[in-house]
N, C-alpha and C positions, 0 to 999 in steps of 0.2 A: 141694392143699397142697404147696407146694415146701419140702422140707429145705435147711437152709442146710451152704454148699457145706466140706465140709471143708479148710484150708489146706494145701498140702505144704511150706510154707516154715515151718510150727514154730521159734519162735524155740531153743524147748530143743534142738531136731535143727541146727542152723546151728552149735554152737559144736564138733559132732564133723567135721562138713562142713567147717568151716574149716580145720580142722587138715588133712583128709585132703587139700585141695586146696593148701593153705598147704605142706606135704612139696616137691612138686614144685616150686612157686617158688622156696622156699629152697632147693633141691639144683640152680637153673640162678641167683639170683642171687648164692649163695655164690662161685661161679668167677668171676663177673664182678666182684664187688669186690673179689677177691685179685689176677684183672688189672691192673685198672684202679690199685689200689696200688701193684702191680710196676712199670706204666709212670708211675706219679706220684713214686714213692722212686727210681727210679734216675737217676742221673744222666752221662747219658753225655758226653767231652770233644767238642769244636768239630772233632775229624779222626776219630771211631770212629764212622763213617759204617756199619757194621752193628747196632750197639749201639743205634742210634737209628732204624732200620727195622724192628729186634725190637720197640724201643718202641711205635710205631706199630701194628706188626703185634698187640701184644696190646690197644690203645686201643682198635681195630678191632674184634677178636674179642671182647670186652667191649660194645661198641657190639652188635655182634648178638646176645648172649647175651640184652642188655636189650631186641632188636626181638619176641627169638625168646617172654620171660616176658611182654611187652607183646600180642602177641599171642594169647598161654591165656587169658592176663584178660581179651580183649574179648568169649570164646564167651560166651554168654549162662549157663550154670551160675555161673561164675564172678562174673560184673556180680551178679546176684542174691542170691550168697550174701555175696562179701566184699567190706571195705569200698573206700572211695574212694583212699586213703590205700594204696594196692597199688601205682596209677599213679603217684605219685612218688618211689617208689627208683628203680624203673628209671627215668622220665624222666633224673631228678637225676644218676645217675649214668652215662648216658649222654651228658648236657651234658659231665662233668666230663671223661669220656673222649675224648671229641669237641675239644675243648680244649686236654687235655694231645698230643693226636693232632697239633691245627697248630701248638703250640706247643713241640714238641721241635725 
C-alpha cells in the first residue's frame, strides 16, 4: 500500500516564501527604476555631451540590474513559487531603458 506523497509546495507555506524571495527582487528592482527615472527626467541640451553619456550610462546599469533580477527568477525556486507577472517589470522596464538609452 503506497501512502500518498506529501506536497512541499503548500499553498499556506508560498505566501511566507513569497515574500522572503520577493525582499531580494525588490532591493535590486527598486535602483533600477529610480535609474531608469533619472535617465527619463533629465534632460540634457544638444552640446552637454557628458550629461548625456551619464544618461546612457545609468539606461545601461538599469538595463543590467533588470538582466541581473531576470536571472534569480529563472532558478527554478523562484519559477515555482512566484508568479508569472515577476517577468514583466523587469522586461518592461528594461525596454523602456533601452529606449531612453538610443534615444538621448
Amino acid at each position: 500500500m503506497r501512502l500518498p506523497r506529501e506536497n512541499i509546495d503548500l499553498p499556506e507555506d508560498r505566501g511566507c516564501l513569497q515574500w522572503v524571495l520577493g525582499v531580494p527582487l525588490g532591493l535590486i528592482y527598486a535602483p533600477a527604476v529610480y535609474f531608469c527615472y533619472l535617465a527619463l527626467a533629465s534632460r540634457p541640451s544638444p552640446r552637454d555631451d557628458p550629461l548625456r553619456s551619464d544618461m546612457q550610462y545609468l539606461a545601461y546599469f538599469s538595463i543590467t540590474l533588470c538582466a541581473i533580477g531576470l536571472l534569480m527568477t529563472l532558478t527554478p525556486v523562484f519559477r515555482r513559487t512566484m508568479g508569472k507577472w515577476w517577468y514583466i517589470l523587469p522586461l518592461l522596464l528594461a525596454a523602456v531603458a533601452y529606449v531612453r538609452s538610443v534615444t538621448i
